[in-house]
C-alpha positions in Angstrom: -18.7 77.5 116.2 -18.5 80.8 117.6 -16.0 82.1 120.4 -15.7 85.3 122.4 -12.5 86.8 123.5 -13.4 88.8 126.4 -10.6 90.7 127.3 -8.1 91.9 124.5 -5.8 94.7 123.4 -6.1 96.2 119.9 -4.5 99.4 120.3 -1.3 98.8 118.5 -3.1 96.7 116.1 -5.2 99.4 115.1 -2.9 101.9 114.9 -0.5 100.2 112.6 -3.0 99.2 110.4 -3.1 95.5 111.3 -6.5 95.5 112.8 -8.3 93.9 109.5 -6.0 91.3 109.0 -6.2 90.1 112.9 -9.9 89.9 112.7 -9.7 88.3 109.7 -7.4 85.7 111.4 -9.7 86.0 114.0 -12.8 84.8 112.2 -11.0 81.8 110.5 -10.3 79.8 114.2 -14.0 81.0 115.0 -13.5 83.9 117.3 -16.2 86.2 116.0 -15.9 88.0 118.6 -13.5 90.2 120.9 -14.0 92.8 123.2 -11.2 95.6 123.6 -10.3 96.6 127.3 -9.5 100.2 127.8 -6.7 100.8 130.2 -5.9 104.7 129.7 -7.3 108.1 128.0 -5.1 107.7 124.8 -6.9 104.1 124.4 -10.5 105.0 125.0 -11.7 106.9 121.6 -10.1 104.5 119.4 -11.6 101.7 121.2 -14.9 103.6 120.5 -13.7 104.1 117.2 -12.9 100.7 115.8 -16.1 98.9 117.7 -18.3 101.4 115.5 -16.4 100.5 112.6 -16.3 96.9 113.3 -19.5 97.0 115.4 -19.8 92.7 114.2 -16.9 91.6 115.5 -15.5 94.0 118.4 -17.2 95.6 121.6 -15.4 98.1 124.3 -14.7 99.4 127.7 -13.5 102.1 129.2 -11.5 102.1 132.5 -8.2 103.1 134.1 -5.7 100.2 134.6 -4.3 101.0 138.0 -0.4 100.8 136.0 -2.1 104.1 134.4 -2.7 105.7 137.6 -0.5 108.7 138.5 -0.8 112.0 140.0 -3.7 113.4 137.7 -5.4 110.6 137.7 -8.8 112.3 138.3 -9.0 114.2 135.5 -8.7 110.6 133.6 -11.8 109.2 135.7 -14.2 112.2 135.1 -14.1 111.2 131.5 -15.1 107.9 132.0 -19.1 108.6 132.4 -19.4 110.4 129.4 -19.0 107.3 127.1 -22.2 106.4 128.4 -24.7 109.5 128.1 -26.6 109.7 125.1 -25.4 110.3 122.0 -22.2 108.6 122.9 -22.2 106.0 120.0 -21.4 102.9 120.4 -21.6 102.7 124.1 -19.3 100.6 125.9 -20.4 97.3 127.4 -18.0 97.8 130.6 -16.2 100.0 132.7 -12.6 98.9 133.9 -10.0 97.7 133.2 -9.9 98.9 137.0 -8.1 97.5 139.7 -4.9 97.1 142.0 -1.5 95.8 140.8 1.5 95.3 143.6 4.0 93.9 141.2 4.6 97.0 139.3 4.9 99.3 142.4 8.3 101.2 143.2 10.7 99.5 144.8 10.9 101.5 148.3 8.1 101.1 150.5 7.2 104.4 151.1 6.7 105.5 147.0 5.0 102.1 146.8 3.0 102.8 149.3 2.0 106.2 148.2 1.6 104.4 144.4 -0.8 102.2 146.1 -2.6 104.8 148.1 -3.3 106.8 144.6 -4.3 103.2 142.9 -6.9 102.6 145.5 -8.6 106.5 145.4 -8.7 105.4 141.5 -10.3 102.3 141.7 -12.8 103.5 144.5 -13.8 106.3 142.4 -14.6 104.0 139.0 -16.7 101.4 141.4 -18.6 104.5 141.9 -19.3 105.1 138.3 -19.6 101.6 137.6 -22.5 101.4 140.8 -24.5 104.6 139.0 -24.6 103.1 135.5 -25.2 99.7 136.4 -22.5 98.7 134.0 -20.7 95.2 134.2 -16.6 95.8 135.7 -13.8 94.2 134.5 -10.9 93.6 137.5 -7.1 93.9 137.1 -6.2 92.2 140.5 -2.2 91.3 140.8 -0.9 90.9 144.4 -4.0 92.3 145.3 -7.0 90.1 146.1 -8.1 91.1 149.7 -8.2 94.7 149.1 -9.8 94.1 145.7 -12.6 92.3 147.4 -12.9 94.2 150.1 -13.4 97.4 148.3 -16.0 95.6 145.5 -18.0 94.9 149.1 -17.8 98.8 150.4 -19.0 100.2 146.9 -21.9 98.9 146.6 -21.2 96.9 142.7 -23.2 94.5 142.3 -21.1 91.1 142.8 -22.6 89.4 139.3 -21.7 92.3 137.5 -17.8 91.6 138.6 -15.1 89.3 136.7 -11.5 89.1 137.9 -10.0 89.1 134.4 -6.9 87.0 134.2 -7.9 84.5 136.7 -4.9 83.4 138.4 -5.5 82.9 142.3 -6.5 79.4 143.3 -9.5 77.4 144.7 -10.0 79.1 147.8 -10.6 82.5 145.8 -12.5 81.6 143.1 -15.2 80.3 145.4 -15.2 83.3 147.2 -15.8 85.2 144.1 -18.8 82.8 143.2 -19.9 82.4 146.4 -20.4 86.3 146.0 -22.3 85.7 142.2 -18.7 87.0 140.7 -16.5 84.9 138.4 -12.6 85.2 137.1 -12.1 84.7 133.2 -9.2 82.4 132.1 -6.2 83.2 129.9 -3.3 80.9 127.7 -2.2 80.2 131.5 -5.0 77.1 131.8 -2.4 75.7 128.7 0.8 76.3 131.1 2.7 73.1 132.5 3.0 75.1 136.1 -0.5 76.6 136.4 -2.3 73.5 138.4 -3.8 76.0 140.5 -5.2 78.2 137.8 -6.9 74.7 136.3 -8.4 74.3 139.4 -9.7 77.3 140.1 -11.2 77.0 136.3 -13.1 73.8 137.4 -13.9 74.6 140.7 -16.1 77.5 139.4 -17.5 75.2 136.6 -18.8 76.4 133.2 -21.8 78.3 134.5 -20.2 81.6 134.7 -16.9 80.5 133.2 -15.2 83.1 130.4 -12.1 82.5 128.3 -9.8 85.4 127.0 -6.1 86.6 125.6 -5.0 89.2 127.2 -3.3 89.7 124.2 -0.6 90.7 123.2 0.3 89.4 126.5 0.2 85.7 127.9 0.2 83.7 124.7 -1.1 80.2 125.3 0.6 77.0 124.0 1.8 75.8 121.7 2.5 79.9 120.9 3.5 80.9 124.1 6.4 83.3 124.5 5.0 84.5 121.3 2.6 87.7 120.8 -0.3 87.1 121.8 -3.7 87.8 119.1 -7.5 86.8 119.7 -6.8 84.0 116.9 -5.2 82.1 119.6 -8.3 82.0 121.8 -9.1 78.5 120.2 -5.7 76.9 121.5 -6.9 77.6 125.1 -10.6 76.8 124.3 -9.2 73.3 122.6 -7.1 72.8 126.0 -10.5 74.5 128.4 -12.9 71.7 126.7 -10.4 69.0 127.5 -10.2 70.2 130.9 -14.2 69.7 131.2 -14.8 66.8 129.0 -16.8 68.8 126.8 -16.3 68.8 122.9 -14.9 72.6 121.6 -18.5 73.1 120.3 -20.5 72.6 123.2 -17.4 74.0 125.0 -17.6 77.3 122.5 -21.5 77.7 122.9 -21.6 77.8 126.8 -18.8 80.1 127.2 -20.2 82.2 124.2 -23.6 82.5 125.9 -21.6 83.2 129.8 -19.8 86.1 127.8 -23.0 87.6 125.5 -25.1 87.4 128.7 -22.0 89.2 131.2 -21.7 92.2 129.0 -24.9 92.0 127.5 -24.4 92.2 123.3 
């Protein structure tokens, strides 16, 4: 059995020298594979770093989390298309994590507006990379849906090159986002007593484009949750994901293996 995590952290792994023994753990509940999102600068060369050491188990991307956005953000996004020209080795298999996120604006409306303004120039500018390489884009959207959308439609990005990472809108949204030829990837939430509308979502877009991921450190699923978060605990929300479909954690593991492999194309 083979599962992908398809959106994790391993910067302070890898910096404090855990990084072996989490893909170790990793391997032994059958996630052979993770993919490390880039949110900043400081992130991106060591992403490229520990994907060509550990080029069997861990693929990359490089993107600007809109939290990372601030004045100079610019001179962050012209680096971005240089992981991809040759003789950049290995290349990364997606641009983002790029996005809009309302919930960590200021608090008065006119700096969180201005925050916003500088998110959105951000994000507009990576679509634009993303539409000249052709490169699949991962989504941070938080409190941010419409214009997240909306500006996905005005670039230009191809719609089945787009996943919502961190799927946590509700019926409604996710078949917008198919009805498009996009999809949203699921976290620990699906394992959450509160998160009926996440599980919806999940089987209202159905296991044809459907991904599974940790976010980790962040959003731990049960029976760790509250805990940090590591790829190792993908198989507690793929256990509780195949449930949800009826599907045994095999068949469950292959098809979501397969929608990941084929989305970012390793």
């Amino acid at each position: 059995m083979t599962l992908v995590d398809t959106h994790t952290h391993l910067d302070a792994a890898a910096r404090s020298g855990g990084l072996p023994g989490l893909v170790g753990r990793a391997r032994e509940a059958g996630v052979h594979w993770m993919v490390a999102v880039g949110t900043a600068p400081d992130d991106w060369g060591l992403y490229r770093d520990i994907s060509r050491d550990h080029g069997d188990a861990i693929r990359y991307t490089v993107g600007l989390h809109p939290c990372s956005v601030e004045g100079g953000w610019q001179a962050a996004v012209d680096q971005i298309a240089g992981f991809w020209r040759p003789g950049s080795s290995p290349v990364p298999v997606a641009l983002g994590e790029c996005g809009l996120d309302r919930f960590h604006l200021p608090k008065d409306p006119e700096g969180a507006a201005a925050v916003f303004e500088l998110q959105k120039a951000a994000f507009r500018a990576q679509l634009s990379i993303a539409r000249s390489i052709g490169c699949p884009v991962v989504i941070h959207s938080r409190g941010a849906f419409r214009e997240c959308v909306d500006m996905i439609d005005e670039s230009g990005v191809l719609w089945p090159k787009i996943v919502f990472h961190c799927f946590s809108e509700g019926e409604t949204e996710i078949r917008e986002l198919a009805g498009k030829g996009g999809r949203g990837s699921f976290t620990g939430i699906l394992t959450y007593k509160n998160a009926d509308s996440v599980r919806a979502a999940a089987l209202a877009q159905g296991m044809e484009r459907l991904m599974i991921e940790t976010d980790a450190p962040f959003l731990s699923p049960v029976p760790h949750r509250g805990k940090t978060n590591e790829p190792a605990y993908l198989r507690h929300t793929a256990e509780y994901a195949a449930g949800l479909f009826g599907l045994t954690l095999e068949a469950f593991a292959a098809e979501t293996t397969a929608n990941a492999r084929a989305f970012y194309g390793f």
